[in-house]
C-alpha positions as CSV (number, residue, x, y, z in Angstrom):
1,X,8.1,28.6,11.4
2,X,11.1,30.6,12.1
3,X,13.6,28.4,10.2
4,X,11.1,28.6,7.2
5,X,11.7,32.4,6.5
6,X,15.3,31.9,4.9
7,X,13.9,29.3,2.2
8,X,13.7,32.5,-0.6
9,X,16.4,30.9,-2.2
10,X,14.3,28.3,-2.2
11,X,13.1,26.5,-6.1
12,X,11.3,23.5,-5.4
13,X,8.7,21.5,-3.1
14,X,7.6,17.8,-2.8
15,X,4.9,16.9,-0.3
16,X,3.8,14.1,1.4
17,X,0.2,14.3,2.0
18,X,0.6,18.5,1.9
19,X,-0.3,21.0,4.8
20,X,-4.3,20.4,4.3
21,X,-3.9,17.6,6.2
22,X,-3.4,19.3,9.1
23,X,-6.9,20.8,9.1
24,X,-8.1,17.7,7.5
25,X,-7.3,15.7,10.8
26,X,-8.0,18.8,13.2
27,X,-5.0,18.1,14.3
28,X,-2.1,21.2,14.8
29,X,1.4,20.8,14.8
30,X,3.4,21.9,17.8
31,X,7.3,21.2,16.8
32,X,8.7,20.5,13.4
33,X,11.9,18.1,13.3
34,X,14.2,19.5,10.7
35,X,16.9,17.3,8.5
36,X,19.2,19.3,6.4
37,X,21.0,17.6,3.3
38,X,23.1,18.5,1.0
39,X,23.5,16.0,-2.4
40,X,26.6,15.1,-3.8
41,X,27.9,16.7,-6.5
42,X,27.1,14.8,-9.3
43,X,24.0,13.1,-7.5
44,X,21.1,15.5,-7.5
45,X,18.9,13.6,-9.8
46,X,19.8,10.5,-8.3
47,X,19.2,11.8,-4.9
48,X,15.7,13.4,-5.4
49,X,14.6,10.0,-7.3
50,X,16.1,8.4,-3.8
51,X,13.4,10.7,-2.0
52,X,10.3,9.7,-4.0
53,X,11.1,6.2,-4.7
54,X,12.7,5.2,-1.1
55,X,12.1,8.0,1.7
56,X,8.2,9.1,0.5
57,X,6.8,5.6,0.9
58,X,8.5,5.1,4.2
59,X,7.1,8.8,5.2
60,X,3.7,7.5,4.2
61,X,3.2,4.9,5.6
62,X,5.2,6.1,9.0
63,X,2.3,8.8,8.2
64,X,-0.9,6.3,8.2
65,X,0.2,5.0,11.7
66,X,0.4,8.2,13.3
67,X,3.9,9.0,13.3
68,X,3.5,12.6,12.4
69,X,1.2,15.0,10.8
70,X,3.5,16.2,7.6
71,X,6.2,16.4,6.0
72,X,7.5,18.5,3.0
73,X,10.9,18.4,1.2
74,X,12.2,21.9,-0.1
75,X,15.0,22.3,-2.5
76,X,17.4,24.7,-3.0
77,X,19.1,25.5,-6.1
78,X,21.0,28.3,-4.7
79,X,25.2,27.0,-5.0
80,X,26.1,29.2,-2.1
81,X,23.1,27.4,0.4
82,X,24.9,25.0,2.5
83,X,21.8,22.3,2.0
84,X,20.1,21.1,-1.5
85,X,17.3,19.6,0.6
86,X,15.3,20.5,3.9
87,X,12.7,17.8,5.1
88,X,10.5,19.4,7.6
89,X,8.1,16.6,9.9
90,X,5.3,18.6,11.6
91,X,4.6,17.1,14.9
92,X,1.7,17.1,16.9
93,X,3.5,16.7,19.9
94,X,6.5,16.0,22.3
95,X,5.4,12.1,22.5
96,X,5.9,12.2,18.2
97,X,9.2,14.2,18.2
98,X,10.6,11.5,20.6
99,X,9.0,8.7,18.8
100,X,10.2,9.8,15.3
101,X,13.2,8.2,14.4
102,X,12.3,4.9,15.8
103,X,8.6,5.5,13.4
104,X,10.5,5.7,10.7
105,X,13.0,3.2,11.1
106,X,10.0,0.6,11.8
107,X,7.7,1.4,8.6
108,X,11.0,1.5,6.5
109,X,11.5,-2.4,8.3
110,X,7.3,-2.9,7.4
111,X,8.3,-2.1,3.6
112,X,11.6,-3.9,3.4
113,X,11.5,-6.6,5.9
114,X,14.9,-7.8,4.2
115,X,17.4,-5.9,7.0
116,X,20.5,-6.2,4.4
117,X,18.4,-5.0,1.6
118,X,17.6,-2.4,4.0
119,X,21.1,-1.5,4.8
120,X,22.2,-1.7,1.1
121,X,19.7,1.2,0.6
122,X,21.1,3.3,3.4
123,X,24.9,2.4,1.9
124,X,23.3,3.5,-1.3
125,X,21.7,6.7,0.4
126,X,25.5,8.0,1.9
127,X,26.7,7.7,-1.9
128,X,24.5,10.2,-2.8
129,X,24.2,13.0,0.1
130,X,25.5,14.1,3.4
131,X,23.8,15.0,6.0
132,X,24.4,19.3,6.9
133,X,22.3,19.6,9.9
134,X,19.0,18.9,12.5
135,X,17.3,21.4,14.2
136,X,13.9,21.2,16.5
137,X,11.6,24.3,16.6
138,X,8.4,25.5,18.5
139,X,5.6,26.6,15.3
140,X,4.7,30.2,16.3
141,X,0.5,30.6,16.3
Protein backbone atom coordinates (compact mmCIF):
# COMPACT_ATOMS: atom_id res chain seq x y z
CA UNK A 1 0.00 0.00 0.00
CA UNK A 2 1.32 3.23 -1.21
CA UNK A 3 0.62 5.29 1.95
CA UNK A 4 2.42 2.46 3.91
CA UNK A 5 6.01 3.17 2.41
CA UNK A 6 6.50 6.48 4.50
CA UNK A 7 5.93 4.59 7.95
CA UNK A 8 10.15 4.18 8.42
CA UNK A 9 9.74 6.53 10.98
CA UNK A 10 7.50 4.34 12.17
CA UNK A 11 8.25 2.49 16.15
CA UNK A 12 5.35 0.62 17.06
CA UNK A 13 2.34 -1.71 15.86
CA UNK A 14 -0.91 -2.99 17.55
CA UNK A 15 -3.16 -5.39 15.60
CA UNK A 16 -6.46 -6.45 15.63
CA UNK A 17 -6.72 -9.94 14.56
CA UNK A 18 -3.20 -9.25 12.37
CA UNK A 19 -2.74 -9.67 8.40
CA UNK A 20 -3.06 -13.70 8.61
CA UNK A 21 -6.44 -13.21 8.66
CA UNK A 22 -6.69 -12.22 5.46
CA UNK A 23 -5.52 -15.59 4.07
CA UNK A 24 -7.18 -17.15 6.90
CA UNK A 25 -10.65 -16.11 5.48
CA UNK A 26 -9.45 -16.30 1.68
CA UNK A 27 -10.68 -13.16 1.62
CA UNK A 28 -8.34 -10.11 -0.13
CA UNK A 29 -8.54 -6.65 0.59
CA UNK A 30 -9.24 -4.19 -2.14
CA UNK A 31 -9.20 -0.47 -0.36
CA UNK A 32 -7.84 0.40 3.02
CA UNK A 33 -9.65 3.41 4.86
CA UNK A 34 -7.01 5.41 6.57
CA UNK A 35 -7.48 7.60 9.96
CA UNK A 36 -4.60 9.77 10.87
CA UNK A 37 -4.19 10.99 14.63
CA UNK A 38 -2.13 12.84 16.38
CA UNK A 39 -2.27 12.64 20.56
CA UNK A 40 -2.17 15.42 22.67
CA UNK A 41 0.72 16.48 24.15
CA UNK A 42 0.75 15.18 27.39
CA UNK A 43 -1.81 12.31 26.39
CA UNK A 44 0.13 9.55 24.68
CA UNK A 45 -0.15 6.92 27.29
CA UNK A 46 -3.58 7.85 27.96
CA UNK A 47 -4.47 7.73 24.32
CA UNK A 48 -2.96 4.33 23.33
CA UNK A 49 -4.72 2.82 26.64
CA UNK A 50 -7.98 4.62 24.90
CA UNK A 51 -7.14 2.38 21.73
CA UNK A 52 -6.88 -0.99 23.47
CA UNK A 53 -9.35 -0.53 26.17
CA UNK A 54 -12.16 1.39 24.00
CA UNK A 55 -11.47 1.39 19.99
CA UNK A 56 -9.97 -2.59 19.83
CA UNK A 57 -13.09 -4.12 21.28
CA UNK A 58 -15.32 -1.97 19.09
CA UNK A 59 -12.92 -3.08 15.99
CA UNK A 60 -13.45 -6.59 17.10
CA UNK A 61 -16.43 -7.06 17.34
CA UNK A 62 -17.30 -4.61 14.12
CA UNK A 63 -14.73 -7.40 12.85
CA UNK A 64 -16.84 -10.74 13.84
CA UNK A 65 -19.89 -9.26 11.80
CA UNK A 66 -18.13 -8.62 8.82
CA UNK A 67 -17.40 -5.08 8.85
CA UNK A 68 -13.84 -5.37 7.48
CA UNK A 69 -11.04 -7.70 7.14
CA UNK A 70 -8.27 -5.84 9.36
CA UNK A 71 -7.03 -3.37 10.98
CA UNK A 72 -3.69 -2.31 12.41
CA UNK A 73 -2.56 0.82 14.46
CA UNK A 74 0.98 2.09 13.73
CA UNK A 75 2.77 4.62 15.85
CA UNK A 76 5.13 7.07 15.32
CA UNK A 77 7.56 8.41 17.63
CA UNK A 78 9.08 10.65 15.18
CA UNK A 79 8.30 14.67 16.81
CA UNK A 80 8.54 16.11 13.33
CA UNK A 81 5.51 13.30 11.85
CA UNK A 82 2.39 15.23 11.73
CA UNK A 83 0.38 11.93 13.20
CA UNK A 84 1.31 9.66 16.49
CA UNK A 85 -1.14 7.10 15.22
CA UNK A 86 -2.32 5.67 11.73
CA UNK A 87 -5.25 3.08 11.90
CA UNK A 88 -5.43 1.29 8.63
CA UNK A 89 -9.08 -0.88 8.01
CA UNK A 90 -8.46 -3.33 5.06
CA UNK A 91 -11.54 -3.73 3.12
CA UNK A 92 -12.76 -6.33 1.05
CA UNK A 93 -14.70 -4.10 -0.91
CA UNK A 94 -16.55 -0.87 -2.02
CA UNK A 95 -19.97 -2.19 -0.14
CA UNK A 96 -17.46 -2.29 3.37
CA UNK A 97 -15.66 1.14 2.72
CA UNK A 98 -19.22 2.61 2.47
CA UNK A 99 -20.57 0.67 5.30
CA UNK A 100 -17.70 1.47 7.71
CA UNK A 101 -18.41 4.23 9.77
CA UNK A 102 -21.93 3.25 10.31
CA UNK A 103 -20.23 -0.70 11.36
CA UNK A 104 -18.45 0.88 13.75
CA UNK A 105 -20.68 3.25 15.22
CA UNK A 106 -23.32 0.16 15.63
CA UNK A 107 -20.90 -2.44 17.42
CA UNK A 108 -19.61 0.53 19.62
CA UNK A 109 -23.75 1.00 20.43
CA UNK A 110 -23.80 -3.25 20.87
CA UNK A 111 -20.95 -2.75 23.64
CA UNK A 112 -22.26 0.39 25.26
CA UNK A 113 -25.94 0.39 24.71
CA UNK A 114 -25.88 3.49 27.27
CA UNK A 115 -25.80 6.44 24.31
CA UNK A 116 -24.53 9.17 27.07
CA UNK A 117 -21.98 6.74 28.37
CA UNK A 118 -21.24 6.50 24.84
CA UNK A 119 -20.84 10.11 24.14
CA UNK A 120 -18.96 10.68 27.43
CA UNK A 121 -16.32 8.31 25.87
CA UNK A 122 -16.05 10.25 22.60
CA UNK A 123 -15.95 13.68 24.88
CA UNK A 124 -13.16 11.80 26.66
CA UNK A 125 -11.52 10.64 23.23
CA UNK A 126 -11.26 14.67 21.79
CA UNK A 127 -9.32 15.35 25.30
CA UNK A 128 -6.80 13.20 24.28
CA UNK A 129 -6.11 13.44 20.27
CA UNK A 130 -7.03 15.22 17.20
CA UNK A 131 -7.84 14.00 14.34
CA UNK A 132 -4.73 14.93 11.25
CA UNK A 133 -6.26 13.31 8.29
CA UNK A 134 -8.34 10.30 6.14
CA UNK A 135 -7.33 9.03 3.06
CA UNK A 136 -8.88 5.97 0.84
CA UNK A 137 -6.45 3.93 -1.30
CA UNK A 138 -6.52 1.12 -3.99
CA UNK A 139 -3.93 -2.05 -2.44
CA UNK A 140 -1.51 -2.56 -5.37
CA UNK A 141 -1.24 -6.70 -6.20
Amino acid sequence: MIALLGLACVHGKASVDHANDVNANNVAGQFARIFYWKAKPGKLEQYNRYIREHAEPIDHEAQRRGAFVSVTTYFSADTLSPWTHMRVFILKDSAQLVALPDALSAAGARLEPDSVKRRINGEYSATLRDRVGEAVVTLLR
